[in-house]
C-alpha positions in Angstrom: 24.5 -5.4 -21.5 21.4 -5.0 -24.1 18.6 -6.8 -23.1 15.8 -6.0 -25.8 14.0 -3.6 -27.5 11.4 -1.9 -25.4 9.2 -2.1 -28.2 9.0 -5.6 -28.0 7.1 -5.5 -24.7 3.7 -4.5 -25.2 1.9 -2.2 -23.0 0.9 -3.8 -18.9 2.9 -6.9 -20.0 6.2 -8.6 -19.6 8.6 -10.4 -21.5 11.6 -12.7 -20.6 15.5 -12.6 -21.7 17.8 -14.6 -21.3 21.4 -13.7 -21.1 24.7 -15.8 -20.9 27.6 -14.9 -18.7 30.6 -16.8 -18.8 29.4 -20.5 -18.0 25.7 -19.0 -16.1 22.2 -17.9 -18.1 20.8 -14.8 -16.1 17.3 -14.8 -16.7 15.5 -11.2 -16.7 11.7 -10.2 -17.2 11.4 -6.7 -18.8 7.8 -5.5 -17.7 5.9 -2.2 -19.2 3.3 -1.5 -16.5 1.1 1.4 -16.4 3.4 3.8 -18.1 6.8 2.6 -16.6 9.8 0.5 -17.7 11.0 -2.1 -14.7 13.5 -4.7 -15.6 13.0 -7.7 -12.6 15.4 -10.7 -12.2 13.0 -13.7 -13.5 13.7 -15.5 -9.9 11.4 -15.9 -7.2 12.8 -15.0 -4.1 11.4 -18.3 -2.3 12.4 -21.0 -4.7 15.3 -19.1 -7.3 13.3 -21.0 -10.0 11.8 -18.7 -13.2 8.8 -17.3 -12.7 6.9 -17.2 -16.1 5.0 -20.8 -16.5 5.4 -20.9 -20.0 7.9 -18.3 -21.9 6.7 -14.6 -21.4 3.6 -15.6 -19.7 4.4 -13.5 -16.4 0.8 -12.7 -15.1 -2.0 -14.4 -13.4 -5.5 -14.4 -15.2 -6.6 -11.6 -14.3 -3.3 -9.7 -15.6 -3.0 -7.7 -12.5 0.0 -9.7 -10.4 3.1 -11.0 -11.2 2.7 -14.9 -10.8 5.1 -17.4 -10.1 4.5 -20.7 -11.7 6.2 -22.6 -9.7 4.6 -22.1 -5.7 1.6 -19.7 -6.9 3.0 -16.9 -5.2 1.7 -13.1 -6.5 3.9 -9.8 -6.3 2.4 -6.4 -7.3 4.1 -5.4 -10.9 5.0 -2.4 -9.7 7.0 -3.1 -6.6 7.8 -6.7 -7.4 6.1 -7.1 -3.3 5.2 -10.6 -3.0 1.4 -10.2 -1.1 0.3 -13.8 -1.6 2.0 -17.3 -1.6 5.8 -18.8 0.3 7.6 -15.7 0.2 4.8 -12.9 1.5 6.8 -9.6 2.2 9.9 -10.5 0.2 10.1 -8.8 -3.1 11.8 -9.7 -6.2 15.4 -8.4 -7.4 14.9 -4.6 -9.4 17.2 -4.1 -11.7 19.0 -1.1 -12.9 18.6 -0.3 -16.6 19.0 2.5 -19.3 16.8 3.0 -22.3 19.0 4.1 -25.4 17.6 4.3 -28.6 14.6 2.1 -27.6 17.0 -1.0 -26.3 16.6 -1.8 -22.7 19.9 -2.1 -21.3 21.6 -3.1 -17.9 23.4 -0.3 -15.9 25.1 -3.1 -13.5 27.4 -5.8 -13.7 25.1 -9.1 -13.6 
C-alpha cells in the first residue's frame, strides 16, 4: 500500500498518513532522519493515541526526539526507543517499506 512520496518529507523531519482499511484508519509517520528512510506506526506504545500534537508536527523543540503529544514521552528517531516519559524502554512499531520510483510503500499487510 503507497503511503507518499518520499519527496514530500523533508530532510530530519516527519510527516503523517493516514490510510483506510476496511472500516479502520491506520495512521503512519514517514520520518527522513539523518540520511535514512523509517516508516513508524503514529501510536505510542503507552497510550495507542497519535503521536504528532498537531498534523506532521512529530518532534520536540529542539528537533532531536520523537515526541508524543499526548503523555510527553520522547523516543530517539532512529530507533523509535522511548528514553523519557510512561513507556521508557518500549519502542514504537517499525514498519517495513519499499521505495519505488520515489513513493514510500508498505511491504506488509497493515
Amino acid at each position: 500500500m503507497a503511503l507518499m512520496a518520499l519527496a514530500d518529507v523533508p530532510e530530519d523531519d516527519a510527516r503523517g498518513v493516514t490510510i483506510r482499511d476496511g472500516a479502520k484508519m491506520r495512521k503512519f509517520v514517514v520520518l527522513r532522519w539523518k540520511g535514512e528512510t523509517i516508516v513508524y506506526r503514529n501510536r505510542c506504545p503507552h497510550a495507542g493515541t497519535p503521536l504528532d500534537w498537531i498534523p506532521d508536527r512529530f518532534f520536540d523543540r529542539s528537533g532531536d526526539f520523537i515526541f508524543c503529544a499526548t503523555h510527553g514521552a520522547s523516543f530517539e528517531p532512529d530507533t523509535g526507543l522511548c528514553i523519557d516519559g510512561p513507556c521508557v524502554g518500549d519502542v514504537l512499531d517499525r514498519c517495513k517499506f519499499t521505495i519505488d520510483d520515489g513513493i514510500v510503500t508498505l511491504a506488509e499487510p497493515l
